[in-house]
C-alpha positions in Angstrom: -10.3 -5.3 67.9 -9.4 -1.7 69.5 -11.9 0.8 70.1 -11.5 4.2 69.5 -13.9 7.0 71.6 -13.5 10.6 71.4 -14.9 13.2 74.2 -14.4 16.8 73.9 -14.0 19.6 71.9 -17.4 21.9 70.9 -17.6 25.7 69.9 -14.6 27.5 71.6 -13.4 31.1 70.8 -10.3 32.1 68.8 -8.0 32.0 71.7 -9.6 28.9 73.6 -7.6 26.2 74.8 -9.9 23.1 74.7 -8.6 19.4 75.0 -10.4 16.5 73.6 -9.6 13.0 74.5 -9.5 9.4 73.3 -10.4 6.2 75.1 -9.1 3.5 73.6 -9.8 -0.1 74.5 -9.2 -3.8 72.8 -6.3 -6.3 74.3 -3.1 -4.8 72.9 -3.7 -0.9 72.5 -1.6 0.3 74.8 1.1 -0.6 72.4 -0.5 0.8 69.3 0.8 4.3 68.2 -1.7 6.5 68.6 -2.9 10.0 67.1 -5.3 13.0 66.3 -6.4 13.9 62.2 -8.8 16.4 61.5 -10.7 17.2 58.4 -13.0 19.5 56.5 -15.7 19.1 54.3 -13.9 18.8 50.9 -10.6 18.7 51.7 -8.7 15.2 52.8 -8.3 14.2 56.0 -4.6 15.6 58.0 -2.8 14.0 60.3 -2.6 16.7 63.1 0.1 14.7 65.9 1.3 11.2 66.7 2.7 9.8 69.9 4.2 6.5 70.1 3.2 3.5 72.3 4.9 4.7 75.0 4.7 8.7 74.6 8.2 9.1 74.5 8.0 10.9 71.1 5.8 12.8 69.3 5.3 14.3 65.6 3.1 17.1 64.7 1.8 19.4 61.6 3.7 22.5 61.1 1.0 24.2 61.3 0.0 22.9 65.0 3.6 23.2 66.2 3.9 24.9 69.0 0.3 25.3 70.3 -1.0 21.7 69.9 0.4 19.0 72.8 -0.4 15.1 72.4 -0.2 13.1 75.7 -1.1 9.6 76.7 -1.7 7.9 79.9 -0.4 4.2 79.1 -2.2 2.8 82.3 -5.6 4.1 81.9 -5.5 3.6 77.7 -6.3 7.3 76.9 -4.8 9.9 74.6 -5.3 13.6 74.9 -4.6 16.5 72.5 -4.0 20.2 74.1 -4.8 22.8 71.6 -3.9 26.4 72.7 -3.8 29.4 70.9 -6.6 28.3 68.8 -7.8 30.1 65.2 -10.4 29.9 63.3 -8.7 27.8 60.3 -8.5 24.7 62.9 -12.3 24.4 62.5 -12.6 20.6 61.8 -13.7 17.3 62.3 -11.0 15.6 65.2 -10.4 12.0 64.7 -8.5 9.5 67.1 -6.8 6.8 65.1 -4.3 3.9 66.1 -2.0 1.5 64.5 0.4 -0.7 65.7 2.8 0.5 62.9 3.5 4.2 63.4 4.5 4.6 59.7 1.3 3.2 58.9 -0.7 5.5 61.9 0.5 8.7 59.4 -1.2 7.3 56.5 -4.1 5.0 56.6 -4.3 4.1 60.5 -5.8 0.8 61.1 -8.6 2.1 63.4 -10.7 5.4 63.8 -12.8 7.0 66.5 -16.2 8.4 65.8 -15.1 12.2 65.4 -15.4 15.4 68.0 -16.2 18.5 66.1 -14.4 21.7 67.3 -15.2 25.0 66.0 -13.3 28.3 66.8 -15.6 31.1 66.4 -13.6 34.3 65.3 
């Protein structure tokens, strides 16, 4: 079983540069692929960046490209997502997810944190 625990985020201006993170835990995470979706009421859940197990490559939305970063620390289980540069359009619910299959981490990830709302004030 992994766990999934988000930390961060909160009101930011248009500008900000805030960095939530996930702590993961359960006995084989650390080689899960992990990742960051967000969503907005009424529209389907995105999938926002992805890092493999061992953070040697990484995949992001166009529209984040550029001003979002996804890291992970494999020792201490945690993945982090710089956002710089923010706008008011990345308003959203975050969402940590993981999946041992990287293909399936991009479309219907095995396992979901709880959610971290950010919202960019204009």
């Amino acid at each position: 079983q992994v766990q999934l625990v988000e930390s961060g985020g909160g009101l930011v201006q248009a500008g900000g540069s805030p960095t939530p993170s996930c702590a993961a835990s359960g006995r084989t995470v650390r080689r899960y692929a992990m990742g960051w979706f967000r969503q907005v009421p009424g529209k389907e859940r995105e999938c926002v960046a992805t890092i493999n197990w061992y953070g040697a490559s990484t995949e992001y939305l166009d529209s984040v490209k550029g001003r979002f970063t996804i890291t992970r620390d494999v020792a201490k289980n945690t993945v982090a997502l710089q956002m710089n540069s923010l706008k008011p359009e990345d308003t959203a619910v975050y969402y940590c997810a993981a999946d041992y299959s990287r293909s399936a981490l991009r479309t219907y990830p095995g396992y979901w944190g709880q959610g971290t709302q950010v919202t960019v004030s204009a």
